[in-house]
Each structure stands twice: as C-alpha cells, then as structure tokens.
C-alpha positions in Angstrom: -15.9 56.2 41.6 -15.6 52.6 41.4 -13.2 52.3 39.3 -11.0 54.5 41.9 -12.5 52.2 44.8 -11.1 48.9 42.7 -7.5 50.7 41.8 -7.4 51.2 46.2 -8.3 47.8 46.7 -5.4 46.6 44.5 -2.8 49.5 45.4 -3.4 48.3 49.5 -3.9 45.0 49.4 -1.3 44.4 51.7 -0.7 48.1 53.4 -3.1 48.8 56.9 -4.9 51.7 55.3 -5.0 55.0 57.4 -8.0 55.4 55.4 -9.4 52.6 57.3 -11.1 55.7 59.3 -12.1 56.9 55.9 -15.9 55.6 57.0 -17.7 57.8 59.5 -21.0 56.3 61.3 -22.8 53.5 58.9 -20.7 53.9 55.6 -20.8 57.7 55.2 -17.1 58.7 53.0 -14.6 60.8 54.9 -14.9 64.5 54.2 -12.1 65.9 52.2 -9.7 67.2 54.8 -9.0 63.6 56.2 -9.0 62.0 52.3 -6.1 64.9 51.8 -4.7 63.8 55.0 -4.7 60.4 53.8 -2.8 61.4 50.4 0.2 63.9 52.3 0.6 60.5 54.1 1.5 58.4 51.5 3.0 60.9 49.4 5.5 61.2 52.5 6.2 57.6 52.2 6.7 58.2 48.1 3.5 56.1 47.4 2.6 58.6 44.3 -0.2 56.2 42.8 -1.9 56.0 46.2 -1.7 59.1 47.0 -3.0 60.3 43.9 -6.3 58.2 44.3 -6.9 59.9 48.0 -6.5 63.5 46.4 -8.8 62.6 43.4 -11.5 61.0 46.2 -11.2 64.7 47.7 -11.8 66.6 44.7 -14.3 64.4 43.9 -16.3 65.6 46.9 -14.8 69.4 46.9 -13.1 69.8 43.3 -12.2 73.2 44.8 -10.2 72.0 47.6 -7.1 74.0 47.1 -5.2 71.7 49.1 -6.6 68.6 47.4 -5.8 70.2 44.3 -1.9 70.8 45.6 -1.6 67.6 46.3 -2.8 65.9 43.3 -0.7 68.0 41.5 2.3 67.0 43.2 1.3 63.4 43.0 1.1 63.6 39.0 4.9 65.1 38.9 5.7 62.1 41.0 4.4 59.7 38.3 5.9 62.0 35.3 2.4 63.5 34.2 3.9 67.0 34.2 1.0 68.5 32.2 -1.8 67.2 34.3 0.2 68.3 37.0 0.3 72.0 35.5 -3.0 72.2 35.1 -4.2 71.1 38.8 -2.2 73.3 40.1 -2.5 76.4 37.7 -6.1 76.1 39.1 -5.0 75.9 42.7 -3.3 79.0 42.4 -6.4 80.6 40.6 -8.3 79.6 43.6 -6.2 80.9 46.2 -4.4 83.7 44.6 -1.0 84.6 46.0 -1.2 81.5 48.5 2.8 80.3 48.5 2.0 76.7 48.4 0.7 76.8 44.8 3.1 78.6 43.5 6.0 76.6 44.9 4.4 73.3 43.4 3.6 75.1 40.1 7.4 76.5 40.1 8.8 73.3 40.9 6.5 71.5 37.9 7.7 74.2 35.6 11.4 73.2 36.3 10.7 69.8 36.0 9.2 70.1 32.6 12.4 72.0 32.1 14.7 69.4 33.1 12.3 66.3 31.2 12.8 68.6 27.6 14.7 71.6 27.9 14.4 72.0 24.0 10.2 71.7 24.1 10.0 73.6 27.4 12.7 76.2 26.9 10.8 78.6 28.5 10.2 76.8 31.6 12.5 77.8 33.8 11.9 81.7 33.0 8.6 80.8 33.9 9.1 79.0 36.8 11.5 82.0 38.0 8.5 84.3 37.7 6.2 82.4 39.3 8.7 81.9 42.2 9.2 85.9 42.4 5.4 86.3 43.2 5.2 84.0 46.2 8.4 85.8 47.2 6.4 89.0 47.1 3.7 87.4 48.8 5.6 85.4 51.3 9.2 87.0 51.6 10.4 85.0 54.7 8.6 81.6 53.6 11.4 79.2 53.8 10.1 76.5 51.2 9.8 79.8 48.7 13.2 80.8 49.2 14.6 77.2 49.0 12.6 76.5 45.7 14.3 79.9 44.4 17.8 78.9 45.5 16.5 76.0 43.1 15.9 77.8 40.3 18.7 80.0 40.5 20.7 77.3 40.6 19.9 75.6 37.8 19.9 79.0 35.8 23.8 78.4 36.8 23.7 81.9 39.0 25.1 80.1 42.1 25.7 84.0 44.4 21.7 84.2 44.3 21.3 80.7 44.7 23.7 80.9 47.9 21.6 83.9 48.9 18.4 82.2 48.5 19.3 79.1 50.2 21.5 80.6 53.0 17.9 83.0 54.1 15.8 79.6 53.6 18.2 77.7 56.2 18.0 80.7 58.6 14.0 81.2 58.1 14.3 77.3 58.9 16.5 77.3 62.4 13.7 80.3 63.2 11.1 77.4 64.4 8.5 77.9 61.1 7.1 74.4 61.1 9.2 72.7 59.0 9.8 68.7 59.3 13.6 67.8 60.0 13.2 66.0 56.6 12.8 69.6 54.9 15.1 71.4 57.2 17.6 68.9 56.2 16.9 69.2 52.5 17.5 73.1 52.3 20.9 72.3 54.0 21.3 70.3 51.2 21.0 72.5 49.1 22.8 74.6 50.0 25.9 72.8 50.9 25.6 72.0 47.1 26.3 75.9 46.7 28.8 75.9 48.5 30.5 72.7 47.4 30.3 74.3 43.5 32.0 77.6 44.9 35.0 75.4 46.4 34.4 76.0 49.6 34.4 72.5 51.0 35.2 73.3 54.8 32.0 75.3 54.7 30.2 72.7 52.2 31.0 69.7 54.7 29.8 71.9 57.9 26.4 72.2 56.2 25.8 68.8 54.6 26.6 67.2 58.4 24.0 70.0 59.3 21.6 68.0 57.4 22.6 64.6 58.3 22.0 66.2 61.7 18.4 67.2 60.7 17.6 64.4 59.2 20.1 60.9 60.2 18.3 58.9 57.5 18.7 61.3 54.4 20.6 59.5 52.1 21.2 62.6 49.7 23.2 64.2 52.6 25.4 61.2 53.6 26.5 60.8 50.0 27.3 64.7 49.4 29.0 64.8 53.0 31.1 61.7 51.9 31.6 63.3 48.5 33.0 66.3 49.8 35.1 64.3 52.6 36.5 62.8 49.9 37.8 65.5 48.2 39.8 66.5 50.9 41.3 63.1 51.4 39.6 62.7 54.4 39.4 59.1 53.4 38.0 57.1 56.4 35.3 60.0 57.4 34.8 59.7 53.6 33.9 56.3 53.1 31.7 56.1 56.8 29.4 58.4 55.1 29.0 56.9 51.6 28.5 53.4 53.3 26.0 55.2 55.1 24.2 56.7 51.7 24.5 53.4 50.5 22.7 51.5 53.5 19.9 54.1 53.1 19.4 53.9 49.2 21.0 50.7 48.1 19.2 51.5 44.5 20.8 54.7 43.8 23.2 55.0 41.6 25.0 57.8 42.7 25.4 56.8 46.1 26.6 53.0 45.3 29.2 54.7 42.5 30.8 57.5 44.7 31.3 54.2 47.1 33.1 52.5 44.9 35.2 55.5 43.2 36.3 56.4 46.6 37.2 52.7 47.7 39.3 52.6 44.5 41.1 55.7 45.0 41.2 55.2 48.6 43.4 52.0 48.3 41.2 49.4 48.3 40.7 47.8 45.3 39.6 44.3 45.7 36.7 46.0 47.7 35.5 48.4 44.9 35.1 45.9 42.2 31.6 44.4 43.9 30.3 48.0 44.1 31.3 49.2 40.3 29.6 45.8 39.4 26.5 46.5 41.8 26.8 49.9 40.0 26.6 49.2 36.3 23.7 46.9 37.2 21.9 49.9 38.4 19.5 52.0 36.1 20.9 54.6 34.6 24.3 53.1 34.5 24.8 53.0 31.2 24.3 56.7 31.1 27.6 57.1 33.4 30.5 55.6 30.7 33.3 56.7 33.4 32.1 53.4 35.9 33.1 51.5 33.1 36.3 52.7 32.8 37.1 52.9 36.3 35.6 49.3 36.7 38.5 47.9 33.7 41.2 50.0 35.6 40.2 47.9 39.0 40.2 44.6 36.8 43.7 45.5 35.1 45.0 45.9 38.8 43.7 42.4 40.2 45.0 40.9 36.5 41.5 40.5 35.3 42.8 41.4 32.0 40.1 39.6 29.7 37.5 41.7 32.2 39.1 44.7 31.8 39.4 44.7 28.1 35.4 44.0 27.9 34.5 46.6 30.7 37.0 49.1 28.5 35.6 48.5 25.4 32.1 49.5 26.9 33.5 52.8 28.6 35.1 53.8 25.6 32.4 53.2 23.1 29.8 54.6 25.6 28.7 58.8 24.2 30.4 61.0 25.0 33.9 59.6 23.8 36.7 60.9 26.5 40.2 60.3 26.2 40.8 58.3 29.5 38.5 55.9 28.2 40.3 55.1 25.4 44.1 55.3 27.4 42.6 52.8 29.7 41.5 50.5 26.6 44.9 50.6 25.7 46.4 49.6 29.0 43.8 47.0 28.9 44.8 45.7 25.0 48.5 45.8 25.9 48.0 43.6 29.1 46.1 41.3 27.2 48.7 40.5 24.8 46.6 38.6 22.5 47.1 38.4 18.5 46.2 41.9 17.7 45.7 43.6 21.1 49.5 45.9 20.4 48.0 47.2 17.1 44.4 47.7 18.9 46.1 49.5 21.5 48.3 51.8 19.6 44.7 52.7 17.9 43.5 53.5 21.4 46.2 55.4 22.7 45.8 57.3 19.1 42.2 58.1 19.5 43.1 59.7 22.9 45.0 61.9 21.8 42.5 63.0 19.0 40.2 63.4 21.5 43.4 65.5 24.0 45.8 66.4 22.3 48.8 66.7 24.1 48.0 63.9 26.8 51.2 62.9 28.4 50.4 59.5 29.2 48.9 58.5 26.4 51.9 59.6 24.0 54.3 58.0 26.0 52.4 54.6 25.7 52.0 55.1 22.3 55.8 56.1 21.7 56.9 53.2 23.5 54.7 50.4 21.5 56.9 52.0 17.9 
C-alpha cells in the first residue's frame, strides 16, 4: 500500500484531511466504514482521484465491502475508466443481489459507455435499461431508481416514460426519503428537461426554479431556468438566472454561451462580445461552430468588420456546415469591402443556399450583389 499512501501524500498536500481521524489508538488504520466515509466525502466535493484512493484503502482491508466497492466504481466513471468501473460494480451487485444502489451505478456506467462510443457500446443502453428494470422490481418507490430510468428513457428519445419516471422520482423525493437538496434538485432537473423538450415551458420553468429552490447553488438549474426564461422573452428574469449559472460555473461552456446568446438577442451587444470571446476560449468550443457565427454577427454590428470576417470564416468552415454560417460570411465579406470580398461573398451566399435551398435572405443578398 505504499504506493497508495505516497499518491495521498501528494493528492492532500494542501487539503486538511478528514482522514486525519483515519488513525485509531497508536497507528492502527481506520476500519473500512470510515475510509468509505472518507471517499463519499470527497467524491461530494468531485475530488474523483482522492476519492478513489479512500475506496481502494477499504477494499484493501474488506475487498467485499459492497459499499466500498460502489464507490470505487463511481470514482473510476469520474476519471473515464468506464471498464474498471463495470467491473467493481458488476461485483457489487453480485455481492448484494437486488440491492438498488449497485444497480443504479452499474446502469448509469452502462449509459456512459453508451454516450463515450455509441458505435462500440451499441448495446449499452438496452443493457443499462434492463438493469434499471430490476432495481425497479426490487425497489419500486426508490427515487434515485426512478430518476436513473427517467435517464435512460430519455436518452432512448421516449420522453412520455421519461416524464413518468421523473415526475414519480420528484414525488418519491418531496415524500421525505433521505435525499440531499443537491439530489432533490437534480431530479427536478431532470425533469424540467422533459418538460422543456415537450414545449411546455410554463410547466418547465415552475420545475427548474423548483430546483434552484432545492439547491441555490446548482448551476445546471440556473442555466436551464434562464434558458427557458428566455424563450419566452422573459428577458431580464432570463438573464438574472444565466448570470447566476455563470457565477457558479464560470468554466462551463454552456452556461457562459446561453449568457452571451441571450445578451445578444436581448439587445445588448457590446456586452455579449466579452462572453462569446470567454466562450470560444472554453473547452469544447470548437465543437459549438454556431458561437462563432454569432460572435462575427456581434462584431459586424460594433463595425468590427476584419473580426467578424475571421470569426465567420471559423463558424462556417467548423463540421457540420449550416447555411447561416455561410449568410453571415457573406454579410461579413460584403462589409469588408476589400479586393475580392464581393466575389467571396456571392460564393457564400451561394453555398447557403446549397446547403437551404430556398433561403430568403440569402437569395436576396446574392441577387442584389448581380
């Protein structure tokens, strides 16, 4: 176990430890149940790595410790070792049969193989279905087993179950079952998802401020409440709530974007250029081709023309190719106005329209550059 002891030393170097209390008497090593204590805690503050090193201290004294065994199972999804995750917790389950804990983690590391390579773990999600339909028969009114199969059935696209799923897990949930306001707040979540998908975004925003209600610091719920605000041009409530996401996860992409789309299309313009720039400097950005374009539109509109013609040229040559990108490349090219730009934007306003036909604006920038 040294090498485990050395990996704390360097993981904690400057955390205060609750493991601290991991010595009882003259050096004797805490029994399992407080190591697995020790790794929930810092899987609750998203410290995977440490956490993992509490729960492999735990089977290392009990390697039949189903809870031990949960937990370092969920602590390898964290880190992206989805197979070593399977197989911890394919032995949990083996150890405590029908137990709904197990199965929910094992479920939930099915989908995520699912999502990492749906074409190498096709199957997944079928299996992860199944698996979820035996802790439902074990544990019918467990509300983390009905929310992980609102999960499921949502990503299987069948959002009436989903909605059924979710809507039983919120009221299992208000029932007083032990749940933290953190997972109370995550099922409204999800479900306000549902509900947002079906169009019903009265009922979508009533349950996402459910969840901000839960859980004031959830930054997944400020964002989707501000989202849906949004939608129905509820603009100042709207933007309250994605500053909000935004204070809470200044890192995440989503949140920092929907901030800056709905400044822009709010009305403020010179305000959403910093957060589409903050945005495309975020990971993932480059996976989101739309910022780009929305970022050349805010340039063209401040007459940052040789901005927007650079920002343009990324949106449109970003996969998958959209019309708007390429109109917007245009509108960029023609305010330019340099040697070449009208030619290079009647090609842009032509690809458009390969890519939809029939798209108004772009033919009538086109027809009035002949």
């Amino acid at each position: 176990m040294i090498h485990r002891t050395l990996l704390a030393l360097l993981l904690t170097a400057t955390v205060a430890l609750p493991a601290l209390a991991q010595e009882n008497g003259e050096g004797a090593p805490a029994d399992p149940a407080s190591l697995v204590r020790d790794g929930d805690f810092y899987m609750d503050r998203g410290d995977c790595a440490l956490a993992h090193y509490f729960y492999a201290e735990a089977l290392d004294a009990d390697p039949a410790n189903v809870e031990a065994l949960v937990g370092n199972g969920r602590a390898l999804r964290c880190q992206g070792a989805l197979s070593a995750s399977v197989d911890a917790l394919r032995r949990a389950v083996d150890l405590s049969g029908d137990a709904p804990d197990p199965l929910v983690q094992l479920a939930l590391t099915y989908r995520e193989q699912y999502l990492s390579d749906p074409s190498g773990y096709g199957s997944r999600l079928a299996d992860a279905i199944d698996v979820i339909a035996r802790a439902e028969a074990a544990a019918p009114e467990d509300p983390k087993v009905l929310n992980t199969l609102g999960l499921l059935r949502y990503q299987a696209g069948d959002l009436d179950s989903a909605r059924t799923a979710f809507e039983r897990a919120a009221d299992r949930a208000d029932a007083g079952t032990g749940l933290t306001n953190r997972e109370r707040s995550t099922i409204r979540v999800n479900l306000g998802r549902v509900y947002r998908d079906q169009e019903e975004l009265d009922l979508a925003s009533r349950t996402f401020r459910r969840a901000v209600v839960h859980d004031p610091t959830n930054p997944d719920a400020h964002n989707l409440l501000g989202n849906v605000l949004f939608r129905m041009d509820r603009c100042d409530e709207a933007l309250y709530e994605l500053e909000q996401a935004v204070t809470l996860a200044p890192r995440s992409l989503s949140a920092v974007s929907q901030l800056g789309i709905a400044t822009f299309e709010c009305g403020d313009v010179h305000a959403a250029i910093p957060l589409f720039e903050r945005s495309l400097d975020l990971e993932g950005a480059v996976f989101t081709p739309p910022l780009y374009t929305y970022l050349a539109r805010a340039y063209l509109e401040v007459g940052r023309v040789d901005d927007a013609v650079r920002r343009a040229q990324q949106g449109a040559l970003l996969p998958p190719e959209r019309a708007e990108a390429h109109f917007v490349l245009g509108q960029a090219y023609e305010a330019r106005a340099a040697d070449g730009d009208r030619e290079a934007a009647r090609n842009a306003y032509r690809k458009a329209l390969e890519l939809r036909p029939g798209y108004g604006e772009a033919q009538g920038a086109l027809d009035a550059l002949n």
